[in-house]
gemmi code that builds the backbone of each chain (N, CA, C; Angstrom):
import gemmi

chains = {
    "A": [
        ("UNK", (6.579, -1.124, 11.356), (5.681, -2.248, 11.620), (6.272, -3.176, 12.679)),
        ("UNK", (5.386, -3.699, 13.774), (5.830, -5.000, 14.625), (4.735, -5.678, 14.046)),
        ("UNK", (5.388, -7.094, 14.492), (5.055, -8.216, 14.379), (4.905, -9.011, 16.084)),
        ("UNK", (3.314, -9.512, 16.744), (3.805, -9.980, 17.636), (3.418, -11.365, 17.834)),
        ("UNK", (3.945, -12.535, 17.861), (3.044, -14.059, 17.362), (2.423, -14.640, 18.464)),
        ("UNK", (1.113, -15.653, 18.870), (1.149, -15.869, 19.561), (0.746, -17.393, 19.176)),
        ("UNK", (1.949, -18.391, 19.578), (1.502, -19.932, 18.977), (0.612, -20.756, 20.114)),
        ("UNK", (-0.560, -21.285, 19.940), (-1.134, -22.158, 20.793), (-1.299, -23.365, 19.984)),
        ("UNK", (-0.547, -24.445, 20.241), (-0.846, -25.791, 19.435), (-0.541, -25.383, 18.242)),
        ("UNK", (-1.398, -26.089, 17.226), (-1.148, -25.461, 15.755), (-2.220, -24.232, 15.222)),
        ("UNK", (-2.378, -23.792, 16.662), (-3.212, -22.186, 16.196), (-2.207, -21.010, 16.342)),
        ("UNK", (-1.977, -20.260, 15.244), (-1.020, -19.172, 15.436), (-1.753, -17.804, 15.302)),
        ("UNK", (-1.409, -17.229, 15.908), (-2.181, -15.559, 15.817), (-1.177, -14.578, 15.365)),
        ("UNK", (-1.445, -13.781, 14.468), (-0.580, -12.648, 14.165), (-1.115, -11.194, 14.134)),
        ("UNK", (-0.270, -10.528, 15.214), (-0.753, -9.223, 15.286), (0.425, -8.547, 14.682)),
        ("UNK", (-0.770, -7.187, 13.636), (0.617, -6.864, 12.445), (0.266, -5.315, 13.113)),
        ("UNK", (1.085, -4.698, 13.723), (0.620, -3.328, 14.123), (1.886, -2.182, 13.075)),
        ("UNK", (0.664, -1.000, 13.003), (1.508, -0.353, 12.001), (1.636, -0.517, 10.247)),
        ("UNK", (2.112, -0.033, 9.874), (1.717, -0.299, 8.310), (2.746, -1.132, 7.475)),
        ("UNK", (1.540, -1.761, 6.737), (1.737, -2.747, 6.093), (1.862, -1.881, 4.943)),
        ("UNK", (3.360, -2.062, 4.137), (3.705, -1.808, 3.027), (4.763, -2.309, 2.788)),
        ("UNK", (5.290, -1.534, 1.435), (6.366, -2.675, 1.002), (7.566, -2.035, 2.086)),
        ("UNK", (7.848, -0.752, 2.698), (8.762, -0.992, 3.796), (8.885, -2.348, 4.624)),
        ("UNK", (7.631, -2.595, 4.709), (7.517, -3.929, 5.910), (7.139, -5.032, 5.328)),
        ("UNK", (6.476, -5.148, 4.820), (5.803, -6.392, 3.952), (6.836, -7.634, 3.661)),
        ("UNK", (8.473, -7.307, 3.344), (9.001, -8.240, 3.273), (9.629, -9.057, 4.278)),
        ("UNK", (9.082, -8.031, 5.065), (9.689, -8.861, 7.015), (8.822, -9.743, 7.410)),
        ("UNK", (7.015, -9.472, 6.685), (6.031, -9.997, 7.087), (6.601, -11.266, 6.506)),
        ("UNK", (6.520, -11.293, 5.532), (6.885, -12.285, 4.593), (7.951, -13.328, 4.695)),
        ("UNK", (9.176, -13.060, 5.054), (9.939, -13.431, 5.733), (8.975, -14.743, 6.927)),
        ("UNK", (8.898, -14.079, 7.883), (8.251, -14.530, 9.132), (7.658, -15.614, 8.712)),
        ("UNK", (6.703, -15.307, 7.854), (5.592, -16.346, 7.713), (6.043, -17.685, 7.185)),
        ("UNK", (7.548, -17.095, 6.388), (8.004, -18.559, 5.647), (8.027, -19.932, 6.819)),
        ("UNK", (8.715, -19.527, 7.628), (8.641, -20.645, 8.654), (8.254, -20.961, 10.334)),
        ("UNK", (7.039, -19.400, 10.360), (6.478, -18.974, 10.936), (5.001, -20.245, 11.361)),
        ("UNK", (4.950, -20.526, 9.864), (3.522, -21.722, 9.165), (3.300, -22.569, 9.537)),
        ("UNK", (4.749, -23.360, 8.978), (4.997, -24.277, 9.539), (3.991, -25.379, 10.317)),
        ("UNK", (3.314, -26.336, 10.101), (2.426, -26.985, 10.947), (1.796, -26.403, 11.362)),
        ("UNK", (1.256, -25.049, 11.129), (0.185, -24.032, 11.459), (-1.189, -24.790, 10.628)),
        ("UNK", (-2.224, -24.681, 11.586), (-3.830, -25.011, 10.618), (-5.027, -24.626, 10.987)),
        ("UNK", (-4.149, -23.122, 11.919), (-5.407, -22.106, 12.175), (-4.591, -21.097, 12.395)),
        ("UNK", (-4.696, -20.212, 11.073), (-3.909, -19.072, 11.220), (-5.261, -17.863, 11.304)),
        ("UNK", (-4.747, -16.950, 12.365), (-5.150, -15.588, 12.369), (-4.736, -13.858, 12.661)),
        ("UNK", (-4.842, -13.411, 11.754), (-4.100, -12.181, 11.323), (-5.227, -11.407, 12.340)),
        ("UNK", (-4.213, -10.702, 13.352), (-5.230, -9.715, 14.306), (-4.825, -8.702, 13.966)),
        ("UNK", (-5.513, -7.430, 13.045), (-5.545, -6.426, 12.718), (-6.041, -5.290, 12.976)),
        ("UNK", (-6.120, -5.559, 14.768), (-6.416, -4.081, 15.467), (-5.733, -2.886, 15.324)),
        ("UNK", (-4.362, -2.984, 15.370), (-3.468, -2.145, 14.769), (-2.569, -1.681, 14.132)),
        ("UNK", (-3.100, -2.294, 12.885), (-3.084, -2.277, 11.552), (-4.131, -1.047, 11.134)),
        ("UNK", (-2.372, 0.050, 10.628), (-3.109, 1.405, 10.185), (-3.536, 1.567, 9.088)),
        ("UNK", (-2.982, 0.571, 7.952), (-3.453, 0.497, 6.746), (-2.360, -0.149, 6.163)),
        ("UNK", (-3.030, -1.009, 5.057), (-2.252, -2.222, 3.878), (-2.070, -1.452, 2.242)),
        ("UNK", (-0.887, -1.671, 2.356), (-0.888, -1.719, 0.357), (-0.906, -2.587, -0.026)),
        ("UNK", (-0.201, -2.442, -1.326), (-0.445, -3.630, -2.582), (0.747, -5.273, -2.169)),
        ("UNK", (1.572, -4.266, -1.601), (2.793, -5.372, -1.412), (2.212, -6.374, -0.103)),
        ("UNK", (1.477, -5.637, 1.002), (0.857, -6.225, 2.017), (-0.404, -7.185, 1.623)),
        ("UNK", (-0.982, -6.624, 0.535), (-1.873, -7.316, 0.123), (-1.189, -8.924, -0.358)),
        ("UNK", (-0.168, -8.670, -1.316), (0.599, -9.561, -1.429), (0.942, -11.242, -0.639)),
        ("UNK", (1.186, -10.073, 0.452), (1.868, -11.080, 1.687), (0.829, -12.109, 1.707)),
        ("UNK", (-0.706, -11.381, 2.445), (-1.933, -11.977, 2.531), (-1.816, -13.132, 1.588)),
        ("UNK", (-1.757, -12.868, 0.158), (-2.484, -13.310, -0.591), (-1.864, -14.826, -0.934)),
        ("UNK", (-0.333, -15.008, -0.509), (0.688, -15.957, -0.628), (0.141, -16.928, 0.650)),
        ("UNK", (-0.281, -16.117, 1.723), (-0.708, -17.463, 3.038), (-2.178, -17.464, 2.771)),
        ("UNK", (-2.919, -16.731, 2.464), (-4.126, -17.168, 1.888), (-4.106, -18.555, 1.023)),
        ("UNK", (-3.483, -18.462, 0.151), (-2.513, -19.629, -0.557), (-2.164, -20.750, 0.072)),
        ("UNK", (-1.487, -20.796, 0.953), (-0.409, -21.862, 1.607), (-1.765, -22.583, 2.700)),
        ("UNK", (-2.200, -21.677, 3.500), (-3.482, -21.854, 4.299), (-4.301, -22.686, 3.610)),
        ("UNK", (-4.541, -22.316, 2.647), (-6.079, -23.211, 2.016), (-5.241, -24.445, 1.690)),
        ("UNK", (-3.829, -24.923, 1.687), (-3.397, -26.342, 1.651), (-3.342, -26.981, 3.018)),
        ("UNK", (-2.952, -26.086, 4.110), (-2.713, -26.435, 4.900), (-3.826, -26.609, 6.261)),
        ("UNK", (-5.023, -25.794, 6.664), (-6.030, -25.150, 7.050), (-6.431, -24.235, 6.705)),
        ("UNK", (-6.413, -23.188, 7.717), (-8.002, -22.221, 7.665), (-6.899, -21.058, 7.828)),
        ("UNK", (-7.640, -19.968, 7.394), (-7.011, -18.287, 7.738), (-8.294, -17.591, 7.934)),
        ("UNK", (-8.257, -16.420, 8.794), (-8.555, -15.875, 9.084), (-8.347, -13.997, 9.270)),
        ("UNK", (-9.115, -13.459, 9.298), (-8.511, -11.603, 9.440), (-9.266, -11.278, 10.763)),
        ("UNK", (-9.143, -10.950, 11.599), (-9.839, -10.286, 12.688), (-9.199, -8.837, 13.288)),
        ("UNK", (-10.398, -7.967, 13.598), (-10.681, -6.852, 13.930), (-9.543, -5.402, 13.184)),
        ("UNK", (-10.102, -6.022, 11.919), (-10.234, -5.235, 10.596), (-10.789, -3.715, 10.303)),
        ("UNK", (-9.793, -2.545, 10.296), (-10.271, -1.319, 10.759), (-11.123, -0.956, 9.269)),
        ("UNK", (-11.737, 0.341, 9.507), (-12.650, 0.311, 8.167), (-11.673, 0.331, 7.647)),
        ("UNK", (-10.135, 1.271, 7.379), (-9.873, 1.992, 6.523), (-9.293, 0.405, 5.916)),
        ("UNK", (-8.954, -0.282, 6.165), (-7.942, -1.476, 5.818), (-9.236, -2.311, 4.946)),
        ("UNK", (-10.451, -2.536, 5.678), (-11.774, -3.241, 5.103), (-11.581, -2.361, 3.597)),
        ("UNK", (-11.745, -1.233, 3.533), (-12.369, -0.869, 2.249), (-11.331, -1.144, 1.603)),
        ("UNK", (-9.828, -0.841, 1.666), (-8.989, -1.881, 0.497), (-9.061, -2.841, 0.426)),
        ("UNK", (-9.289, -3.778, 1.097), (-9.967, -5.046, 0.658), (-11.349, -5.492, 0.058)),
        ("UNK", (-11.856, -4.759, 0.171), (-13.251, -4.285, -0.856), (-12.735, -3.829, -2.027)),
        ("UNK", (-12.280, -2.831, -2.209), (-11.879, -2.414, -3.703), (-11.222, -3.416, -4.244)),
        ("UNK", (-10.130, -4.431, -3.600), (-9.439, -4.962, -4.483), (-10.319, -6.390, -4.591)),
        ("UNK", (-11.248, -6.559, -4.048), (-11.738, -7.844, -4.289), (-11.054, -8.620, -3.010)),
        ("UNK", (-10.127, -8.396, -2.223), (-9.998, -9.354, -1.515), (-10.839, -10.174, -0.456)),
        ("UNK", (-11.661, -9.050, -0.401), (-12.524, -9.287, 1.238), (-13.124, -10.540, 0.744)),
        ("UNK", (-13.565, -10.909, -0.680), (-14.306, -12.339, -0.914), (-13.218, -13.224, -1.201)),
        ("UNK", (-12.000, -13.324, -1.013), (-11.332, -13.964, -1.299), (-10.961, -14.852, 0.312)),
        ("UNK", (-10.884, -14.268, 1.381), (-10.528, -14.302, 2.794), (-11.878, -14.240, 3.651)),
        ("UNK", (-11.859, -14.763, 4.772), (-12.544, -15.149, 6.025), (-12.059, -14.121, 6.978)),
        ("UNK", (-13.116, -13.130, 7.142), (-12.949, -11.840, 7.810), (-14.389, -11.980, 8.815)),
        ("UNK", (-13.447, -12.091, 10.096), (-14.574, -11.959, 11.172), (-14.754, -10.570, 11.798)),
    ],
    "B": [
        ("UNK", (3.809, 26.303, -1.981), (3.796, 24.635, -1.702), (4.871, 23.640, -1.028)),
        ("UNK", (4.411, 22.678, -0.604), (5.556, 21.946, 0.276), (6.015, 21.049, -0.883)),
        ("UNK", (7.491, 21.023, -0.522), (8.401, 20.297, -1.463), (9.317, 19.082, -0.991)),
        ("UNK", (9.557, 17.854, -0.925), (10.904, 17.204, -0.638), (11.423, 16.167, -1.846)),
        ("UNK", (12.532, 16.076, -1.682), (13.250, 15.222, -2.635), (14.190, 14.825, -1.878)),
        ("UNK", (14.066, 13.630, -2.350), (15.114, 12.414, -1.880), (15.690, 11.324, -2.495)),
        ("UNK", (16.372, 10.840, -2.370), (17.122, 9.106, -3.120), (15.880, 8.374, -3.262)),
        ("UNK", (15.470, 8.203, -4.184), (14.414, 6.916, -4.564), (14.655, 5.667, -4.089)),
        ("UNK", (14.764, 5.438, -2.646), (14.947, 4.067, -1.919), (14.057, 3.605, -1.682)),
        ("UNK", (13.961, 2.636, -1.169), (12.556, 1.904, -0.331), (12.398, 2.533, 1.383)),
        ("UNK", (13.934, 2.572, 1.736), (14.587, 3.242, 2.754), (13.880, 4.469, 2.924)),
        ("UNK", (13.561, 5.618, 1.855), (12.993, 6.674, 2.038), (11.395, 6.760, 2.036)),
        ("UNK", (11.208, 5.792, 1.986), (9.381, 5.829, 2.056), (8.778, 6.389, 3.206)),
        ("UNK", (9.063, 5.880, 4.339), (8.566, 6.449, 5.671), (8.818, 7.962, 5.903)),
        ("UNK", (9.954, 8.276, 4.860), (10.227, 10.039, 5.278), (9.191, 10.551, 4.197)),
        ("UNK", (8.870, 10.266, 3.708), (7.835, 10.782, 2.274), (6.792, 10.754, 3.211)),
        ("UNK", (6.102, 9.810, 3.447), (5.209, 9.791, 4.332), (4.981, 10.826, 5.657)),
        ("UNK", (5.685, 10.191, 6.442), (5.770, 11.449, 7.319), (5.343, 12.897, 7.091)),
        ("UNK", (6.052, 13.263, 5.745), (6.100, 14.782, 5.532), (4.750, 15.002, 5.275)),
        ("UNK", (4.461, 13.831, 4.291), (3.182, 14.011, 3.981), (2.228, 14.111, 4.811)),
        ("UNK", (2.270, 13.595, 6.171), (0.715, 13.115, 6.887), (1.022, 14.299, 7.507)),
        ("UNK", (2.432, 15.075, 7.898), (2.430, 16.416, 8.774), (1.850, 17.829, 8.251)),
        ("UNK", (1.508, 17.586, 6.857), (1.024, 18.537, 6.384), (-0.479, 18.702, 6.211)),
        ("UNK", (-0.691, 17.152, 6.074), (-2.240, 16.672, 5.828), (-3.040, 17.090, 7.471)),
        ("UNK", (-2.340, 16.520, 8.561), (-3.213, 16.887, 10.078), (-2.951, 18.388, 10.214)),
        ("UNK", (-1.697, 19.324, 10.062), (-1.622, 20.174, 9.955), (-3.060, 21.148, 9.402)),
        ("UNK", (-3.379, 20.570, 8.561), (-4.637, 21.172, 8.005), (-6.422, 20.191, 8.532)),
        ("UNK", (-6.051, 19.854, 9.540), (-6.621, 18.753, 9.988), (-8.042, 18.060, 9.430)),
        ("UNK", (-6.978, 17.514, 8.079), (-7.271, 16.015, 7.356), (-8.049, 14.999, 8.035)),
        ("UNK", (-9.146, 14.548, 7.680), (-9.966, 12.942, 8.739), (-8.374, 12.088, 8.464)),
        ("UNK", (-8.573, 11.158, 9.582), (-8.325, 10.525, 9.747), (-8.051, 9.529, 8.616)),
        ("UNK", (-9.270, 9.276, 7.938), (-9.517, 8.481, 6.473), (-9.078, 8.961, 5.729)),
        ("UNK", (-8.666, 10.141, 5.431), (-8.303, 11.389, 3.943), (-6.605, 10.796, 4.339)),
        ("UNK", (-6.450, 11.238, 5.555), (-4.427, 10.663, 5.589), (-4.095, 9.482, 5.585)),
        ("UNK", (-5.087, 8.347, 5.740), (-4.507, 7.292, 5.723), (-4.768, 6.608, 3.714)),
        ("UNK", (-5.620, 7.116, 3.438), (-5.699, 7.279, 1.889), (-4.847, 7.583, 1.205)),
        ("UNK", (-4.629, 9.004, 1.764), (-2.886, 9.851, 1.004), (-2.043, 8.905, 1.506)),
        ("UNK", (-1.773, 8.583, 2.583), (-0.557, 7.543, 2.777), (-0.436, 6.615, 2.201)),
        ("UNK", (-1.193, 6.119, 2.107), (-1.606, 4.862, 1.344), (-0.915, 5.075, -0.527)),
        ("UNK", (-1.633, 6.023, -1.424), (-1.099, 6.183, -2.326), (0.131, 6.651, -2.773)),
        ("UNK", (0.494, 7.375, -1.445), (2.078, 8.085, -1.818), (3.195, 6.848, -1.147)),
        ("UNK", (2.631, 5.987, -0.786), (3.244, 4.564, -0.554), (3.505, 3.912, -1.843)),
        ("UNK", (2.124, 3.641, -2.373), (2.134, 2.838, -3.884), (2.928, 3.314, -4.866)),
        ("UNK", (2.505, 5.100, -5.204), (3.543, 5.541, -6.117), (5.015, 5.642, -5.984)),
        ("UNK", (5.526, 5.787, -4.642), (6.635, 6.211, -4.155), (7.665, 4.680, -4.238)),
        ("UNK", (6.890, 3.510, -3.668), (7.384, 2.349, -4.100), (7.726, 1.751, -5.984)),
        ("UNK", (7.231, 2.686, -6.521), (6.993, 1.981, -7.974), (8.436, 2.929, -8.462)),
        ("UNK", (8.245, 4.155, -7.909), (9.501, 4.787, -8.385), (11.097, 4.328, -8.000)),
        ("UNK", (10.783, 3.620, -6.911), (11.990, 3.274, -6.143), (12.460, 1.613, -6.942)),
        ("UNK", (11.433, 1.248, -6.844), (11.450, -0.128, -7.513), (11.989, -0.151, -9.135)),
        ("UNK", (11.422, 0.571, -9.717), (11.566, 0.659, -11.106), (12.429, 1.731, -11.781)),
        ("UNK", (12.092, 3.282, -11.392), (12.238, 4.469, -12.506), (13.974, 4.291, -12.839)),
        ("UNK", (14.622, 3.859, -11.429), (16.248, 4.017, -12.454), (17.010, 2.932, -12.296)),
        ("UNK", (15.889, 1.922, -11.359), (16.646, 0.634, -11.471), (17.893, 0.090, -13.041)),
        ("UNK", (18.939, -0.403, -12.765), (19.517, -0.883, -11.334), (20.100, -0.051, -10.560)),
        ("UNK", (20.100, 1.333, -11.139), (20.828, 2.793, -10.784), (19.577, 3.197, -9.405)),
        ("UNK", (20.186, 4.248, -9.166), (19.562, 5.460, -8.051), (19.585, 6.423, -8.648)),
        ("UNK", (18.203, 7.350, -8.232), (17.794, 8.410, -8.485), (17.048, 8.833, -7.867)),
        ("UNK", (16.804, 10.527, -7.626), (15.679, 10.963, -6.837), (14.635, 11.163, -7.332)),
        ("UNK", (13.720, 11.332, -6.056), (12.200, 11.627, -6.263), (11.826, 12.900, -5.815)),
        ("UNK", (11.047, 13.555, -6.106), (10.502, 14.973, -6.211), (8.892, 14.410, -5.326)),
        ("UNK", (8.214, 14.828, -4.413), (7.105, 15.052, -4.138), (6.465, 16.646, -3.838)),
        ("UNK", (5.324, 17.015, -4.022), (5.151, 17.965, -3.686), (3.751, 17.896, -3.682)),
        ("UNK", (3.076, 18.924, -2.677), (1.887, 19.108, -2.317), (1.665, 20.784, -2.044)),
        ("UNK", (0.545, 20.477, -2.912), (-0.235, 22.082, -2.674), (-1.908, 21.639, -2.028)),
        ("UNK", (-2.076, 22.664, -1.462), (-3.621, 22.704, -1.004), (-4.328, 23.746, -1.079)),
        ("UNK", (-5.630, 23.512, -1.436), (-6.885, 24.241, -2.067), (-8.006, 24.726, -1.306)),
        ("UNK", (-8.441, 25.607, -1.371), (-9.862, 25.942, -0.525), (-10.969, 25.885, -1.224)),
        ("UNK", (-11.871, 25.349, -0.415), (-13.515, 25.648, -1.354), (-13.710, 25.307, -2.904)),
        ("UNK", (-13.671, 24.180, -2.956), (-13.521, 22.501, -2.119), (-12.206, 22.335, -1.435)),
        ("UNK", (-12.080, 22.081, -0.406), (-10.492, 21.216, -0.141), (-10.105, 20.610, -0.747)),
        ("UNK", (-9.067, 20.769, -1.133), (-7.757, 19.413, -1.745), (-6.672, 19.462, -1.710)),
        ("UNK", (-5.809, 18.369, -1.916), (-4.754, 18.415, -1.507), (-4.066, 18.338, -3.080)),
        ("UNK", (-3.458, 18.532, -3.733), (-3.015, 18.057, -5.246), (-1.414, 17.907, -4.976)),
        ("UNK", (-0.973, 16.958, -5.373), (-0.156, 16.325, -5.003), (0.978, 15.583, -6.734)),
        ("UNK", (2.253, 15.738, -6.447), (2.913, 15.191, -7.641), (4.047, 15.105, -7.324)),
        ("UNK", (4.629, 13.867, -7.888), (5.665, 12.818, -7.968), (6.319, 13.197, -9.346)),
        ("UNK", (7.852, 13.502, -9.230), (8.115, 13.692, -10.247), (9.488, 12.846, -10.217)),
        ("UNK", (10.314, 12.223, -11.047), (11.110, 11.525, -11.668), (11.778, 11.924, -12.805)),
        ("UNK", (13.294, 11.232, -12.701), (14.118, 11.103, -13.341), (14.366, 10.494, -14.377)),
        ("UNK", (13.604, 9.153, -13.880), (13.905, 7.935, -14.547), (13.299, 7.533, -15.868)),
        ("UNK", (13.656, 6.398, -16.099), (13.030, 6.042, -17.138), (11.108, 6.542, -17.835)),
        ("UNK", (11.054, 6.857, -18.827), (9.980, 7.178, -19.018), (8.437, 6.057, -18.643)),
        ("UNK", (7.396, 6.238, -18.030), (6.249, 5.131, -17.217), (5.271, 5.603, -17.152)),
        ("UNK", (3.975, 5.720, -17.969), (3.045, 6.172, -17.716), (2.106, 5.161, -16.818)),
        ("UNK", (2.252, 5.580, -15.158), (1.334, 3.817, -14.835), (-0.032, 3.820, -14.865)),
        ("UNK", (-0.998, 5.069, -15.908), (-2.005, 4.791, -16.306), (-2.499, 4.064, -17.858)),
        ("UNK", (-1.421, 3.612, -18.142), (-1.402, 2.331, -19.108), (-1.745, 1.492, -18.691)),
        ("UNK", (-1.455, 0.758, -17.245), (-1.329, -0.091, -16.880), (-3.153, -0.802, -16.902)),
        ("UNK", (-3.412, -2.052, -17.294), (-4.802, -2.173, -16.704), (-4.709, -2.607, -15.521)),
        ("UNK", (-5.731, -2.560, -15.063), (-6.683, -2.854, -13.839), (-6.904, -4.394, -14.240)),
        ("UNK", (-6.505, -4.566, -12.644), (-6.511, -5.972, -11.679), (-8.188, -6.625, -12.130)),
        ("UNK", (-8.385, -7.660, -12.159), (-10.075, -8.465, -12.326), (-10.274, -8.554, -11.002)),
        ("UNK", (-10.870, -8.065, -10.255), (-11.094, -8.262, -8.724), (-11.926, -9.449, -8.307)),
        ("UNK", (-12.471, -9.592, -9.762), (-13.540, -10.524, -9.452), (-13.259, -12.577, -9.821)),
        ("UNK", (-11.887, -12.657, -9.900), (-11.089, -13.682, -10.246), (-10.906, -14.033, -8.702)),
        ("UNK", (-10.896, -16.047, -8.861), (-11.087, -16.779, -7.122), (-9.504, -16.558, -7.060)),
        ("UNK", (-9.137, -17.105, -6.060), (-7.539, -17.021, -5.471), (-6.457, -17.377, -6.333)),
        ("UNK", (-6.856, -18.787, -6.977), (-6.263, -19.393, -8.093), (-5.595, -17.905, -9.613)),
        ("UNK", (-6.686, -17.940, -9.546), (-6.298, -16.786, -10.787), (-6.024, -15.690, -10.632)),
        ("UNK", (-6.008, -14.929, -9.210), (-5.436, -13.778, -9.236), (-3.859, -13.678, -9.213)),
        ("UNK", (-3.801, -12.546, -9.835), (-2.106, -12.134, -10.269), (-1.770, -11.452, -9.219)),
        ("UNK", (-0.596, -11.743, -8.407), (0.372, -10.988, -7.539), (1.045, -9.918, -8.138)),
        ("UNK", (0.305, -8.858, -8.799), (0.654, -7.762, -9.180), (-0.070, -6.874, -9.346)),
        ("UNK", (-0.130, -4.941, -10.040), (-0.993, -4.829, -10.199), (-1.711, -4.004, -9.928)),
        ("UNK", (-1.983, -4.006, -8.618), (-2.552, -4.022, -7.630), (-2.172, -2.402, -7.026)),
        ("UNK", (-1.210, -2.415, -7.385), (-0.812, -0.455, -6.124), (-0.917, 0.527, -7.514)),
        ("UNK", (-0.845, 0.350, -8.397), (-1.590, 1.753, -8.775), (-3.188, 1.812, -9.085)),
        ("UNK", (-3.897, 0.515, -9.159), (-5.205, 0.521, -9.174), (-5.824, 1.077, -7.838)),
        ("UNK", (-4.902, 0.517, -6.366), (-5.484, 1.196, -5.046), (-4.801, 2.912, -5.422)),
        ("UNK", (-3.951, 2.989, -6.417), (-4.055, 4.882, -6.089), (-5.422, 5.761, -6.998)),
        ("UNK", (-5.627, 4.761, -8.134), (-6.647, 5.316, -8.364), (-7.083, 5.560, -7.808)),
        ("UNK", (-8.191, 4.162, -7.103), (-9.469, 4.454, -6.257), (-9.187, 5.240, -5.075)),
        ("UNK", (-8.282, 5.637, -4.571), (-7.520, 6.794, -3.514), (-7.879, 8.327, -4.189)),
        ("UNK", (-7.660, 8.341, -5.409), (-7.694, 10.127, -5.607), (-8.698, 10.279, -6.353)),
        ("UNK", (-9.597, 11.480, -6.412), (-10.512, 12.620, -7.462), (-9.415, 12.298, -8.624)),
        ("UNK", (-8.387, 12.899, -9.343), (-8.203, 13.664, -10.217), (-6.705, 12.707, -10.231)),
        ("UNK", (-6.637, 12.089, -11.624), (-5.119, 11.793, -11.510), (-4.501, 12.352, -13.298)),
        ("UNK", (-3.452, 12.596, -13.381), (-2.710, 12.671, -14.621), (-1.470, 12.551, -14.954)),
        ("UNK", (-0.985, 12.023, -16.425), (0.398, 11.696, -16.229), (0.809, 12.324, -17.178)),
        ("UNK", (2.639, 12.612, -17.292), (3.004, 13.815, -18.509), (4.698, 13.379, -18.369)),
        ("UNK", (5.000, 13.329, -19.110), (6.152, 13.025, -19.380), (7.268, 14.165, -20.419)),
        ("UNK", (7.796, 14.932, -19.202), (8.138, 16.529, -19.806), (9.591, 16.726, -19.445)),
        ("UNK", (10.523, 17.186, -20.270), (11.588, 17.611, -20.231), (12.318, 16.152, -18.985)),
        ("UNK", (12.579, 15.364, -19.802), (13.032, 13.952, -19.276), (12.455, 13.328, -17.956)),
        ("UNK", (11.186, 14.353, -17.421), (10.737, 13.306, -16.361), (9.412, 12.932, -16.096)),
        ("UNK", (9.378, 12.398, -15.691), (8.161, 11.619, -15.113), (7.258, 12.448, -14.316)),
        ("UNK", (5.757, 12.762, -14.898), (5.147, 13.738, -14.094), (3.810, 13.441, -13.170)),
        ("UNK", (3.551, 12.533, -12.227), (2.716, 12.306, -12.214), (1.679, 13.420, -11.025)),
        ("UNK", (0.462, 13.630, -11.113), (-0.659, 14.929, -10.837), (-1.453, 14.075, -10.012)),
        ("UNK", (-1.845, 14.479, -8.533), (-3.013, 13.829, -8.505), (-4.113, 14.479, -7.598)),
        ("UNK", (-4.944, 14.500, -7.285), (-6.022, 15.749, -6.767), (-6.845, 15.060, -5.805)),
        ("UNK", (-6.888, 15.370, -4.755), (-7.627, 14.295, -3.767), (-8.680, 15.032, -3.036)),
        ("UNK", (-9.872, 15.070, -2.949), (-11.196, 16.536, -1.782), (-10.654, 15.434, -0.740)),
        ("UNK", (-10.756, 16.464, 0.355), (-11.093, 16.252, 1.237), (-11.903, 17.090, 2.664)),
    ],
}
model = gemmi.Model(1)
for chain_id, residues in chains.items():
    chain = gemmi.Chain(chain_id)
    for i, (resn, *xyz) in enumerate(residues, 1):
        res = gemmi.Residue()
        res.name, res.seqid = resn, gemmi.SeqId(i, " ")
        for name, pos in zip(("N", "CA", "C"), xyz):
            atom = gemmi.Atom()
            atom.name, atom.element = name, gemmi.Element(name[0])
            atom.pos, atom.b_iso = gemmi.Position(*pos), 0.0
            res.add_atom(atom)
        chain.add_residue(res)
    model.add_chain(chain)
structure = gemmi.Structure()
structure.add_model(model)
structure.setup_entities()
């Protein structure tokens, strides 16, 4: 997995390419701790993003968290295969997926 | 059938994988069918590494056979470790707001909904888990 950030003001973009699992998930995680930081428009660009597990789901689900104290989150360009785990698990109504 | 075993690390996940998706395009698997199998032999492969001999090491057994007419791939994880049936486990409420969902859970319910056919057996000290996927 890379990670590549792109900060504008307090809008941060995150492109997660490659798979999200628990190989990687704790690097994601990592990052984000102080990645956030005065962040209040976060967006996860998931063009190439080959697919999420449970631990990735995870990650999500902790700045999904932190976000709704802080601003807004976002998922953009969400492949099916990644959409339908987030359908099965319920997340897709949990998150702001453009 | 194709066989590998390795140290139950977290470290070894990507080689599990690998083997796996080279066998899956090999037989040229959609696109969606390998990223599915990847997907679950992620979830299970992490639970074994995480748990079966924690705080110890131990290996993991994968293996895959494939079927004609229907296609499938049937697939099993076998272990050392401690005895785990993770179809005990219940299922996640999907339908709970952010607040109440549990950070757990969660990766053997996505292997369900990943395979046709799953089963678990716990035989001559290990851990057997079966799982049957069309594609």
């Amino acid at each position: 997995m890379e990670i590549q950030k792109e900060q504008n003001g307090n809008a941060l973009t995150i492109k997660v390419i490659g798979r999200l699992d628990a190989g990687s998930a704790p690097e994601l995680s990592k990052e984000l701790t102080t990645a956030l930081d005065g962040v209040e428009d976060l967006t996860f660009d998931f063009a190439e993003l080959k697919y999420i597990a449970s631990a990735g789901l995870r990650v999500l689900l902790v700045a999904q968290k932190r976000m709704n104290k802080q601003g807004s989150m976002k998922l953009i360009n969400v492949s099916e295969a990644v959409m339908e785990v987030l359908d099965m698990t319920g997340f897709a109504s949990l998150m702001t997926i453009a | 059938m194709e066989k590998i075993t390795v140290k139950a690390v977290l470290e070894n996940l990507q080689t599990v994988i690998d083997f796996a998706t080279e066998h899956l395009e090999a037989r040229d698997c959609s696109m969606k069918v390998v990223m599915q199998t990847e997907l679950v032999i992620a979830e299970v492969f992490v639970n074994i590494a995480s748990y079966a001999y924690n705080p110890e090491i131990g290996p993991a057994t994968f293996c895959m056979e494939f079927e004609e007419n229907p296609s499938a791939v049937l697939m099993t994880f076998i272990d050392g470790g401690r005895p785990y049936d993770p179809l005990k486990q219940t299922d996640p409420d999907t339908t709970l707001d952010i607040d109440e969902r549990e950070i757990g859970g969660l990766g053997i319910f996505l292997v369900k909904k990943n395979v046709d056919e799953i089963s678990y057996e716990y035989a001559d000290g290990k851990n057997i888990l079966r799982m049957k996927k069309f594609f």
